[in-house]
SEDO-348988 format. One record per residue (C-alpha): y, x, z; residue in three letters; residue number from 1. Coordinates in steps of 0.05 Angstrom, whole numbers, plus 5000, padded with zeros to 4 digits. Each point is the difference from the previous one (the first is absolute). Layout:
<pts>
py, px, pz, resn, resi
Y, X, Z, ALA, NUM
...
</pts>
This chain:
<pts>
py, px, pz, resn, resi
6094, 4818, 8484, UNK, 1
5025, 4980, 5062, UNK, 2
5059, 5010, 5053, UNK, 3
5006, 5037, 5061, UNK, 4
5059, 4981, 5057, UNK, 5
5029, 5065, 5007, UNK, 6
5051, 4971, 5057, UNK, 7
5026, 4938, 5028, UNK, 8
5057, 4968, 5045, UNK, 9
5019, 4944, 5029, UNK, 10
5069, 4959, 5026, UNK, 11
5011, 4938, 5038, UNK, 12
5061, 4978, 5023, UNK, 13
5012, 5012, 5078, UNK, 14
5023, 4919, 5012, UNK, 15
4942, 4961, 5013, UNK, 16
4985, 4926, 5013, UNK, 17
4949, 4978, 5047, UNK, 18
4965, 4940, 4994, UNK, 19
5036, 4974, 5068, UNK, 20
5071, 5004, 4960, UNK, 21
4972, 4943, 4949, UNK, 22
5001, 4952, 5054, UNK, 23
5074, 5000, 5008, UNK, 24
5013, 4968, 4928, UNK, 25
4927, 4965, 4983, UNK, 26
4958, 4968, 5039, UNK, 27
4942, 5051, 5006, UNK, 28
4967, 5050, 5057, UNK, 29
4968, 5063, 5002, UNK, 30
4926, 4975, 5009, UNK, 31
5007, 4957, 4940, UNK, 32
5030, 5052, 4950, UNK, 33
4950, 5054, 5033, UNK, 34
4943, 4959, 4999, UNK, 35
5012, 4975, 4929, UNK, 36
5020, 5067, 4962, UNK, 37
4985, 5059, 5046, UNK, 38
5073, 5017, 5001, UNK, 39
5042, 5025, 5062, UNK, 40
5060, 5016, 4970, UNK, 41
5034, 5029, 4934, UNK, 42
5054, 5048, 4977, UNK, 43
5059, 4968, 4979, UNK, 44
5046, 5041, 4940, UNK, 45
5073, 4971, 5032, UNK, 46
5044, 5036, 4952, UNK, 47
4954, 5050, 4974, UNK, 48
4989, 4998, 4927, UNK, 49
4936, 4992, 4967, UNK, 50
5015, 5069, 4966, UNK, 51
5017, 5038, 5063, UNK, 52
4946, 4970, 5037, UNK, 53
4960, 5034, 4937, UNK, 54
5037, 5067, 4995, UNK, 55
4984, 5012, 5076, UNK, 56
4923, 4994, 4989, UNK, 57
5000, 5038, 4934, UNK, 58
5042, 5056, 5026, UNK, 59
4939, 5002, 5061, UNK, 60
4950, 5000, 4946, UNK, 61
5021, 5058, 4961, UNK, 62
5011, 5039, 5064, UNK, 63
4929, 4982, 5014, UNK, 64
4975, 5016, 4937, UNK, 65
5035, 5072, 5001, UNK, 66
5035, 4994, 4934, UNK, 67
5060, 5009, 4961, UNK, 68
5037, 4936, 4986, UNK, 69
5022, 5025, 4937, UNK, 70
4914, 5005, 4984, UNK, 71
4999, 4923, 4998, UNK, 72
4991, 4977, 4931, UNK, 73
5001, 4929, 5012, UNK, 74
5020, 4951, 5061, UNK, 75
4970, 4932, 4992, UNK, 76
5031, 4957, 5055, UNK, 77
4964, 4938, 5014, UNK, 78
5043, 4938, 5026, UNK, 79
5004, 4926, 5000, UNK, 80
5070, 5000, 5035, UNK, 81
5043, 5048, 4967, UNK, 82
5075, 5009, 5016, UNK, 83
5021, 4991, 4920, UNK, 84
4979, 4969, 4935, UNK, 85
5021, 5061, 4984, UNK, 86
5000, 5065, 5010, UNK, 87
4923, 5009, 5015, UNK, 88
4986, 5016, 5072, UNK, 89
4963, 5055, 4976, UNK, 90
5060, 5036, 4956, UNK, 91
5043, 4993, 5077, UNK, 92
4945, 5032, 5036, UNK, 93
4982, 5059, 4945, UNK, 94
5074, 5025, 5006, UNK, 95
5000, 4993, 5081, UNK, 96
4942, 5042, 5001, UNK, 97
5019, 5051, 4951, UNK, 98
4946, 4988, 4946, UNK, 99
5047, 5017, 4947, UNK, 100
4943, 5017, 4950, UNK, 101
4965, 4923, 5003, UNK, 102
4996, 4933, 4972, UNK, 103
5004, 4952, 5041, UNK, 104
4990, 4910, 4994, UNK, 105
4980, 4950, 5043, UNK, 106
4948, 4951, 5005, UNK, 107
4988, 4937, 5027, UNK, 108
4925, 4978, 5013, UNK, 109
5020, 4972, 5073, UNK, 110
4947, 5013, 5060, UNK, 111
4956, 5036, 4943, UNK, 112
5057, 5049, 4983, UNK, 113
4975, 5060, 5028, UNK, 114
4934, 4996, 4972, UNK, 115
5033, 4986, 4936, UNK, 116
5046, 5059, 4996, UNK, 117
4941, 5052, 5022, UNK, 118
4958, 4974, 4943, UNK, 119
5063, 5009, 4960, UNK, 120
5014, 5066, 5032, UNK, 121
4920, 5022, 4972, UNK, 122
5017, 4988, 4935, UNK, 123
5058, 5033, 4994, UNK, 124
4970, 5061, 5023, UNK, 125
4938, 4997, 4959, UNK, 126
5040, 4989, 4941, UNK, 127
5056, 5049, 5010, UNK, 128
4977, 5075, 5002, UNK, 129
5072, 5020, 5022, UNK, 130
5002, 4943, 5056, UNK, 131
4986, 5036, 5069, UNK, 132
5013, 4952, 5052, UNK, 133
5020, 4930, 5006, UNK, 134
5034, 4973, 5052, UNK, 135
4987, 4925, 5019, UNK, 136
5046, 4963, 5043, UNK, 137
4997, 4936, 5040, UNK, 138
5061, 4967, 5027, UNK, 139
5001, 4914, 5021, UNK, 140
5064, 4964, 5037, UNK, 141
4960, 4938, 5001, UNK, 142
5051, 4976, 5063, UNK, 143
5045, 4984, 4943, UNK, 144
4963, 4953, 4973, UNK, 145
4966, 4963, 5048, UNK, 146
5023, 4929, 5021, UNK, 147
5005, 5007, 5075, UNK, 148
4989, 4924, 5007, UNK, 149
4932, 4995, 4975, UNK, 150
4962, 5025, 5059, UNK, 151
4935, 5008, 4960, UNK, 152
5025, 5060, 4955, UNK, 153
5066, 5029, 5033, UNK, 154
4943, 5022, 5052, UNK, 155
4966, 5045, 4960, UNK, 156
5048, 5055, 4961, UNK, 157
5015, 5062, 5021, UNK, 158
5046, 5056, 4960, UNK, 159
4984, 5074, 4987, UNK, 160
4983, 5042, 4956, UNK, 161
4946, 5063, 4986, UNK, 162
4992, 5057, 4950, UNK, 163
4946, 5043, 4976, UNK, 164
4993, 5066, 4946, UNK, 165
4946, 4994, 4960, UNK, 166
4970, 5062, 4954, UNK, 167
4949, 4986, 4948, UNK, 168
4928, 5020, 5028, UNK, 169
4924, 4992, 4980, UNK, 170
4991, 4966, 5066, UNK, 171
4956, 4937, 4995, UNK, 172
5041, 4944, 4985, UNK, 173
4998, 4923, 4976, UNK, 174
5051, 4946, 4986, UNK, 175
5011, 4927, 4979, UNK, 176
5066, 4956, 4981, UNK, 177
4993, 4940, 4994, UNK, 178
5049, 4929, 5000, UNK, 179
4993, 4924, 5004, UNK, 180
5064, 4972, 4976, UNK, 181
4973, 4931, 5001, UNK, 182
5010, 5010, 5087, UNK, 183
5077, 5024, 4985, UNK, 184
5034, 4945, 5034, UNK, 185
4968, 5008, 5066, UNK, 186
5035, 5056, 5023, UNK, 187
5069, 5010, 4964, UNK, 188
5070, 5009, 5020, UNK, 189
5054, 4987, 4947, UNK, 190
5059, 5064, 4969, UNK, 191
5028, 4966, 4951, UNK, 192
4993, 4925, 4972, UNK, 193
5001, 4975, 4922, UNK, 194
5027, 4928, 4995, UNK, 195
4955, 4962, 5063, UNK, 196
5024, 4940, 4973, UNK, 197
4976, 5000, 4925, UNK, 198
4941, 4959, 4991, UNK, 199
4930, 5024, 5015, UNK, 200
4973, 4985, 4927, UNK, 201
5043, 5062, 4975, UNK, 202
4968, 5055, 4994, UNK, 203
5051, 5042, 5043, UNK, 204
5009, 4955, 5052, UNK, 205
4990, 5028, 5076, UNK, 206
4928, 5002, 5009, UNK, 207
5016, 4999, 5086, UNK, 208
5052, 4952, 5007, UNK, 209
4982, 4987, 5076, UNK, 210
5014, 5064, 5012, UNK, 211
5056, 5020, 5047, UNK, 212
5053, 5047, 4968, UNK, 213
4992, 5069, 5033, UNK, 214
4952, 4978, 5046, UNK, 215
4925, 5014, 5001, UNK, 216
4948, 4943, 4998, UNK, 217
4933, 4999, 5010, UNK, 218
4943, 4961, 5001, UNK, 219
4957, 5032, 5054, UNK, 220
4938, 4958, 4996, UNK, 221
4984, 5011, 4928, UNK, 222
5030, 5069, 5001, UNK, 223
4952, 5012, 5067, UNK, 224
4938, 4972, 4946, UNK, 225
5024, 5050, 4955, UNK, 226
4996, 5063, 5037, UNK, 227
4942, 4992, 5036, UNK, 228
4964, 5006, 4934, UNK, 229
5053, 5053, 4962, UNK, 230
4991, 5048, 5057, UNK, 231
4922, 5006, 5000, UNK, 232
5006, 4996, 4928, UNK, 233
5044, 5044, 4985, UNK, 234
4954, 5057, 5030, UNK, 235
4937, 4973, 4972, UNK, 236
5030, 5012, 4933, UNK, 237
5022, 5069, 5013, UNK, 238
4933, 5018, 5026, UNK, 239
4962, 4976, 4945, UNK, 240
5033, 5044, 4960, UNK, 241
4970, 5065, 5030, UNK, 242
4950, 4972, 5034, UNK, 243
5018, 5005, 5076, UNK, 244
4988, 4942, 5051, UNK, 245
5030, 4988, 5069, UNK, 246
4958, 5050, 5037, UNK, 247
5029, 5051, 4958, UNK, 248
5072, 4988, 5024, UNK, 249
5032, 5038, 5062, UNK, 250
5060, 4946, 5004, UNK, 251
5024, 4934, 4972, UNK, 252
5075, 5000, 5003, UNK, 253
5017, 4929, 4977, UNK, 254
5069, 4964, 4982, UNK, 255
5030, 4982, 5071, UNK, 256
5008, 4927, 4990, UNK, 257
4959, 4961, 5060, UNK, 258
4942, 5028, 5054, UNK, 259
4961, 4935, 4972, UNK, 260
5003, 5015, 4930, UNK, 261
4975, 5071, 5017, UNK, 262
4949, 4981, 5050, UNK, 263
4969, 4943, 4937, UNK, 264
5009, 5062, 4953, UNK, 265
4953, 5039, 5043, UNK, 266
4953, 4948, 5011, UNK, 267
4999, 4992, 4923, UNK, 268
4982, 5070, 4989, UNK, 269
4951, 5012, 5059, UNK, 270
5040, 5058, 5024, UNK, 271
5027, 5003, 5073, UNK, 272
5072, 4993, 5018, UNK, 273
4993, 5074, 5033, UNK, 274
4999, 5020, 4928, UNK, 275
5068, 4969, 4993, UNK, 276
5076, 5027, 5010, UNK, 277
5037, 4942, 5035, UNK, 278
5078, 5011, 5007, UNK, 279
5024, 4933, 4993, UNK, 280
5008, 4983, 5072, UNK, 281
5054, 5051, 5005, UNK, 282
5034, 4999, 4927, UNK, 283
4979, 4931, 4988, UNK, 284
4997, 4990, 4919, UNK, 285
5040, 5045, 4964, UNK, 286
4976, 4983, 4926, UNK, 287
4994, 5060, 4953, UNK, 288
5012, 5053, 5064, UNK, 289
4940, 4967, 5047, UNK, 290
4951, 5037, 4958, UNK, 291
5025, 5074, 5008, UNK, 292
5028, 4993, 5068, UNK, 293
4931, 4991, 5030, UNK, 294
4982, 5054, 4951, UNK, 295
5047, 5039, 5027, UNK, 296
5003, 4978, 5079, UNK, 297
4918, 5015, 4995, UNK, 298
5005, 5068, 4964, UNK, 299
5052, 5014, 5057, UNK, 300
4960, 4982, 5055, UNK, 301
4941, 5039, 4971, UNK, 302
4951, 4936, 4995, UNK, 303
5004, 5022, 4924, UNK, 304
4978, 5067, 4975, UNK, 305
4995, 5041, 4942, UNK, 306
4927, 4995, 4967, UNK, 307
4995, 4920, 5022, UNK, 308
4994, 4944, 4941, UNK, 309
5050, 4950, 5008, UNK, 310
5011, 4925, 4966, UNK, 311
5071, 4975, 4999, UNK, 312
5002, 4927, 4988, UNK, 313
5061, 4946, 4980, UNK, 314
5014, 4936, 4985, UNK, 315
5073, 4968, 4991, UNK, 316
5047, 4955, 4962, UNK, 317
4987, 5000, 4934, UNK, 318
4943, 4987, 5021, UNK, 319
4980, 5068, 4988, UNK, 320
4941, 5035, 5027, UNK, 321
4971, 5071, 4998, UNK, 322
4962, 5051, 5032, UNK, 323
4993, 5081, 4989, UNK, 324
4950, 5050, 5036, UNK, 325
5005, 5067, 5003, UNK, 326
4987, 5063, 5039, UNK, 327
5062, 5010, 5049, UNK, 328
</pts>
């Protein structure tokens, strides 16, 4: 069984910074960030919450999608920056919408989320005759988090969020999870900490204790080495599965992380960057959302059409990877 997107939407917050507006606090330009990530400029959340930011696309999505709020059986909102520990950003954003008939939780897979909570979404619905649509949510602040100093990272994040109903369907479809721990320092950014201090032999000391509190860190060479393989990997073990190859596939929408880790992706899989939704140099990366706003920018603009087989592919912190295809 697979999944069909009955409706999506889309927010992004209406301040935006340009690559010129780094140069007045690092020492940067606009050829070097543009060159180096294929970025132009991001949204930037200010005071919008994570779960507004979320409420606004999901509210677009069901519109979209022509239903009922109270028809939503389950919201699934995927996030790596929520507002609380707790409540779930999913539980605010089910009562904003009015889906008063749903469960609702959150997850956390980072960059990967969306791919994550779709394959979750599937299996919900194929497991639960009374489940008619699921509605998956994307919502990142990653401006929160990002230390503004470090010129190599504050460069890349971008906040937003984007929203998509999806039915059960026997529409072709694929997926693969997957997660290398081992890589989980690379890209981490610290809620709360356990004793830094007690020493490393004990078994609950802090396994990152470079990292800055509230502030993300990554390593972007070895997290570059990472993706470059994850992201033609992560299709490759989807298509095996059902036995499709790269000439099968209408569009590529990958994880909105860097133009160069894309364009090596490509190369990797022998499939043209034509074939390939690029956002990034107008969102920049916006972690779990990347994914389904070029989904959804594309379906809006009418590159993507009903009938055509797409392959949406993620890597992130974690490091987790994944890939699904399906029949949009």
């Amino acid at each position: 069984m697979g999944i069909s997107i009955l409706g999506m939407g889309r927010y992004v917050p209406g301040q935006v910074l340009k690559n010129d507006d780094f140069t007045r606090f690092i020492e940067t330009d606009d050829e070097w960030i543009r060159t180096r990530t294929g970025i132009t400029e991001r949204p930037m959340a200010g005071w919008e919450p994570t779960w507004y930011m979320g409420r606004q696309a999901a509210l677009k999505a069901i519109e979209a999608a022509g239903i009922d709020p109270a028809e939503v059986g389950l919201v699934i909102s995927c996030t790596a920056t929520s507002d609380f520990h707790t409540p779930s950003m999913a539980s605010i954003i089910q009562h904003e919408i009015g889906a008063v008939n749903a469960a609702a939780f959150d997850m956390n897979a980072a960059c990967s989320g969306f791919v994550y909570a779709a394959d979750t979404a599937r299996r919900f619905l194929e497991t639960d005759d009374s489940l008619r649509y699921v509605l998956v949510v994307a919502n990142e602040a990653l401006s929160r988090f990002l230390d503004f100093t470090d010129r190599t990272s504050c460069i890349l994040f971008g906040d937003g969020a984007a929203a998509a109903v999806l039915e059960k369907s026997d529409k072709l479809y694929s997926s693969v999870l997957r997660s290398d721990g081992s890589g989980a320092s690379l890209l981490c950014a610290r809620a709360l900490s356990v004793a830094p201090e007690v020493a490393q032999e004990n078994d609950f000391a802090d396994p990152f204790p470079e990292a800055p509190l509230h502030k993300l860190r990554q390593n972007g060479k070895e997290v570059y080495k990472f993706a470059v393989q994850a992201l033609p990997r992560s299709f490759e073990l989807a298509a095996e599965k059902i036995g499709v190859t790269k000439d099968d596939i209408d569009w590529f929408i990958p994880h909105q992380a860097n133009i160069r880790i894309i364009e090596t992706a490509a190369k990797k899989l022998g499939a043209p960057m034509e074939k390939f939704i690029v956002t990034l140099d107008h969102y920049g990366n916006t972690s779990s959302a990347s994914i389904p706003l070029a989904l959804s920018e594309g379906i809006e603009k009418g590159l993507i059409r009903r009938g055509q087989k797409l392959a949406l592919i993620g890597f992130g912190a974690g490091l987790t990877y994944g890939g699904i295809i399906l029949e949009y």
